[in-house]
BABATI-787813 format. One line per 2 residues: number of its first residue (from 1); their letters; for each residue x, y, z of C-alpha. Coordinates in pm, whole numbers, plus 50000, padded with zeros to 5 digits. Example, Ala and Ser with C-alpha at 12.3 -4.5 7.8 and 13.67 -1.06 7.14 Angstrom:
REM residues 2
1 = as = 51230/49550/50780  51367/49894/50714
***
This chain:
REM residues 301
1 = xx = 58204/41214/04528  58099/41535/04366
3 = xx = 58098/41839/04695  57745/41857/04867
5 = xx = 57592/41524/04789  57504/41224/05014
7 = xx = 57640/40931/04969  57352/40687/04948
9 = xx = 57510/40382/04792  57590/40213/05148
11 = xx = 57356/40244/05464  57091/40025/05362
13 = xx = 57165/39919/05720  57030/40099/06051
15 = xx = 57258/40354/06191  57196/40460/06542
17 = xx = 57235/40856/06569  57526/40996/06764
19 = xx = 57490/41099/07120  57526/41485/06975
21 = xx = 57295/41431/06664  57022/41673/06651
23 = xx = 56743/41383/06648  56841/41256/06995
25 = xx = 56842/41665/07075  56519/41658/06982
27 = xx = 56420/41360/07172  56570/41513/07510
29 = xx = 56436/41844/07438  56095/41735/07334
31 = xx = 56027/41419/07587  56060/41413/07986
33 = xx = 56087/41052/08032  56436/41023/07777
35 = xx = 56551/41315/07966  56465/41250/08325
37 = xx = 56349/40869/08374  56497/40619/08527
39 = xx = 56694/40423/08201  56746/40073/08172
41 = xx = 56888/39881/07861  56718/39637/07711
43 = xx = 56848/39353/07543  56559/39166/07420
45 = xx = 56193/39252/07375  56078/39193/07719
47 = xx = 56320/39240/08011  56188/39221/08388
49 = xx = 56292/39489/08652  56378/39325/09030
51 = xx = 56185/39618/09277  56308/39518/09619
53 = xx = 56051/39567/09931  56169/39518/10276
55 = xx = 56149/39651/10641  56448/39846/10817
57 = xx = 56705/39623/10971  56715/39625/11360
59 = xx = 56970/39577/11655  57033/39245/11744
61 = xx = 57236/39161/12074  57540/38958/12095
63 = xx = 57444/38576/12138  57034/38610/12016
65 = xx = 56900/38501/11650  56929/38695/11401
67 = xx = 56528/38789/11264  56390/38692/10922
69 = xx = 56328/39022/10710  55986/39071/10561
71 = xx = 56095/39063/10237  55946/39151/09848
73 = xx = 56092/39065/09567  55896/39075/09263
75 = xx = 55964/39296/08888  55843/39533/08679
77 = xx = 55789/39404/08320  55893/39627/08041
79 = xx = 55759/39552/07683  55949/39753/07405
81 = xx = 55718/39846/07123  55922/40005/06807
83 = xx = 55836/40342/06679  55918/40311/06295
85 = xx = 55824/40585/05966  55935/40579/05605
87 = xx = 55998/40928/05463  55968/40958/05070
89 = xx = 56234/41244/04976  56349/41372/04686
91 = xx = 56673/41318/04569  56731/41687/04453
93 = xx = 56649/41802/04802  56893/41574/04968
95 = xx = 57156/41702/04788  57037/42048/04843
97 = xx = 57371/42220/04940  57171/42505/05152
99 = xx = 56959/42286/05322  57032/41966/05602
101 = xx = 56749/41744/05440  56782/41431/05583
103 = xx = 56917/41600/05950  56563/41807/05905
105 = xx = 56381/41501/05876  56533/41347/06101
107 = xx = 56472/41613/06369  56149/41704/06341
109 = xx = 56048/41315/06332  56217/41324/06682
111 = xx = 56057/41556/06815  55715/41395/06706
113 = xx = 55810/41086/06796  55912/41250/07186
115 = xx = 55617/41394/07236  55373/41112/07155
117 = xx = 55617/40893/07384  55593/41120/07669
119 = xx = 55206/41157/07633  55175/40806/07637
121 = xx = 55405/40749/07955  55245/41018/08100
123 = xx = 54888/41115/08010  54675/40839/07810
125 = xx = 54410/40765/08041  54283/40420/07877
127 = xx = 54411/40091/08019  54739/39996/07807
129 = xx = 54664/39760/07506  54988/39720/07361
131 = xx = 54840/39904/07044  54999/40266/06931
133 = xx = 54700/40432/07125  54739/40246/07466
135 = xx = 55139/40113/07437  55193/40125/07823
137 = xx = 55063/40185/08130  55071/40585/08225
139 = xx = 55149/40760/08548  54810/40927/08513
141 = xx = 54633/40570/08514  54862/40405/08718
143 = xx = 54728/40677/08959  54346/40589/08875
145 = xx = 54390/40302/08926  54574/40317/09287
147 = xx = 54373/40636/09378  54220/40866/09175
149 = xx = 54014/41023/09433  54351/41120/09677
151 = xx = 54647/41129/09451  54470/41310/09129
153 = xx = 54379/41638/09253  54106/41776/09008
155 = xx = 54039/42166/09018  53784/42286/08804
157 = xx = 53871/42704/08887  54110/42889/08997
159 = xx = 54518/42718/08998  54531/42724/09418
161 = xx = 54847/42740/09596  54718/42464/09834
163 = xx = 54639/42233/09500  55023/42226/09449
165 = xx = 55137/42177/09803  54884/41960/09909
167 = xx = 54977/41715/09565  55347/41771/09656
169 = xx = 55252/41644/10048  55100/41339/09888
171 = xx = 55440/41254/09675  55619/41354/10014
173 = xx = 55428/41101/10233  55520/40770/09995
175 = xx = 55768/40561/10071  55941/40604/09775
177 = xx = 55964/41008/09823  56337/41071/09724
179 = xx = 56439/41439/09792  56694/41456/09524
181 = xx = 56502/41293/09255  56166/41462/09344
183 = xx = 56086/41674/08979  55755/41845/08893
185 = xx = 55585/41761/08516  55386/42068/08387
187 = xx = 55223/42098/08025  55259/42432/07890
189 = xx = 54919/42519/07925  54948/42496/08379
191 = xx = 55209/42743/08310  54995/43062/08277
193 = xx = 54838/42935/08567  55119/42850/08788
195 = xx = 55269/43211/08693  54933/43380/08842
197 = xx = 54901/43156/09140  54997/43370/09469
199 = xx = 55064/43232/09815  54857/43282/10108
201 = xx = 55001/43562/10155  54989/43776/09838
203 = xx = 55284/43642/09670  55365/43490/09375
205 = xx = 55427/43144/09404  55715/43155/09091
207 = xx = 55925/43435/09246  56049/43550/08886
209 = xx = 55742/43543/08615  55960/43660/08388
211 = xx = 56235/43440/08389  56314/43263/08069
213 = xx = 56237/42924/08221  55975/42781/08504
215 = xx = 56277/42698/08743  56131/42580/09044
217 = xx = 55825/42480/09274  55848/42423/09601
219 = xx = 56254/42389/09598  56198/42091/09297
221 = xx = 56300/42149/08988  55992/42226/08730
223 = xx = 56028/42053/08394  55781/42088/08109
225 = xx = 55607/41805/07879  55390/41821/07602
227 = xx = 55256/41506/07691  55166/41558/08022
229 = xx = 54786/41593/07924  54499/41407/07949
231 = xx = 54417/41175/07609  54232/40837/07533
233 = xx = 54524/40760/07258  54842/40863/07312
235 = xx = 54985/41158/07045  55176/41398/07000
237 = xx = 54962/41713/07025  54669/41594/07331
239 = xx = 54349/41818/07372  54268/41694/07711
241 = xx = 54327/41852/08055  54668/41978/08125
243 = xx = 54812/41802/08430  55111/41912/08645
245 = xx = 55301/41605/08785  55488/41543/09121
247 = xx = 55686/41260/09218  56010/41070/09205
249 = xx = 56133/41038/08822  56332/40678/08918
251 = xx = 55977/40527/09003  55950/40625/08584
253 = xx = 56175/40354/08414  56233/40367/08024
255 = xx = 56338/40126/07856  56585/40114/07594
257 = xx = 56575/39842/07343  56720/40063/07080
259 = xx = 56859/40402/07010  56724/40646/06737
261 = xx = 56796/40519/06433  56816/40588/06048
263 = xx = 56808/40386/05710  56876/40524/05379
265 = xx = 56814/40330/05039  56676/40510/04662
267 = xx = 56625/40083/04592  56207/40110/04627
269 = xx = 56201/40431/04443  56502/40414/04180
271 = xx = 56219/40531/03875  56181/40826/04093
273 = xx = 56458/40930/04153  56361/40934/04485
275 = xx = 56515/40876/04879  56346/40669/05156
277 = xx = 56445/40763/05477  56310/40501/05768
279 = xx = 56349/40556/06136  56270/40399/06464
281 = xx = 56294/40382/06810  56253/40119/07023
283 = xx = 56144/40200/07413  55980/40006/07698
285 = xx = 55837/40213/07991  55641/40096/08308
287 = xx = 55558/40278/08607  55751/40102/08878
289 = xx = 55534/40240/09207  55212/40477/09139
291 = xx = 55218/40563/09548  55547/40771/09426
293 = xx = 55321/41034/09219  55038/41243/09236
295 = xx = 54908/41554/08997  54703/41812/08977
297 = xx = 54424/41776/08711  54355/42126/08537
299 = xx = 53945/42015/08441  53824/42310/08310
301 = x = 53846/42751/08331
***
């Protein structure tokens, strides 16, 4: 084979992308829930999730029955949907020496594809369908629907320092709070708010505005999301109301049916002298307890 051309005469087949590929890059860099979420493999379309309730054991004295717990055991259902494009390239470009076609495509797909994903897991505000707008259930309307008026904070002014701390207090109070797992979900646009928000006392609540990254609130590590915004269909680039998430990232489970994946054939377009490039993705994602969240609800200047 000739220096600087693809071989495209086997891999009519899926290949998942390696673990150092730049489209699952792009997928970490580009979606919260693959980088932070709880992740559990799937092996079939539907796979249920034990969630284990109980109360705290207790002394018992030598000789006296041992008490029944109060015990839950019921699941969380996760439904994989597949994420799947065709890409119509030409063959000239793909064996372009001086440029990565197909790791271009590839990329940028991934990063598309991340975005939407987190925006649906995180900010669609309709009741999940099972449709592309509406695939799953959201932490914003899994909080609606367990309390909208208490754990989504809605501030139609000014960013306030007590808006933070007081959603923060309400992820602290559930059950589920987990110190070390605790992470805060801000879309870009909370940042320039969040960088002018000052204490009670006169101070800036990010102690270095011009660091290259967020860093931290509160002690808990700030991460930022594209999707965390307010939508009726999920996508890639929502309008709505910036939100800035609190809460405990394992209550966020995504499922993994299948990796990032890739298909080349020039079959369909052989006249053409063309390349089709296919990829999908195949996730599941439920919210596993809503009382483990809460978020601030940026409404308006």
């Amino acid at each position: 084979m000739a220096a600087g051309r693809t071989d495209l005469t086997e891999g009519n087949g899926y290949i998942p992308e390696e673990v150092g590929s730049v489209a699952i890059q792009a997928t970490l860099a580009n979606s919260v829930v693959e980088a932070f979420a709880r992740r559990e493999n799937m092996a079939s379309r539907t796979k249920g999730v034990p969630r284990f309730v109980s109360d705290a054991p207790v002394i018992v004295a030598e000789g006296v029955d041992i008490p029944n717990s109060d015990t839950t055991l019921d699941e969380v259902v996760l439904t994989a949907k597949k994420y799947a494009q065709i890409f119509n390239i030409s063959e000239e470009d793909v064996n372009d020496s001086l440029v990565d076609t197909l790791n271009t495509y590839k990329r940028e797909w991934a990063s598309q594809w991340a975005r939407k994903y987190d925006n649906a897991c995180l900010g669609v505000t309709a009741e999940a369908d099972g449709d592309d707008g509406q695939p799953f259930t959201s932490v914003y309307r899994a909080l609606a629907t367990y309390n909208s008026a208490s754990n989504i904070i809605n501030t139609a002014g000014d960013l306030e320092f007590a808006d933070i701390s007081n959603a923060l207090g309400l992820a602290e109070s559930s059950k589920y709070f987990d110190a070390a797992n605790t992470v805060f979900i801000a879309h870009p646009k909370m940042l320039s708010h969040i960088r002018n928000m000052e204490t009670t006392g006169g101070n800036l609540v990010l102690p270095d505005p011009l660091g290259a990254r967020p860093g931290s609130l509160f002690g808990y590590p700030l991460v930022i999301s594209y999707g965390a915004a307010t939508s009726g269909a999920a996508s890639a680039a929502p309008t709505g109301d910036p939100l800035l998430i609190v809460g405990n990232r394992n209550m966020m489970i995504n499922g993994v049916r299948g990796s990032v994946e890739s298909a080349i054939s020039r079959d369909a377009d052989f006249s053409k002298d063309g390349v089709l490039l296919k990829t999908r993705v195949r996730r599941g994602f439920a919210v596993a307890a809503a009382e483990a969240f809460a978020m601030v609800r940026k409404t308006a200047s």
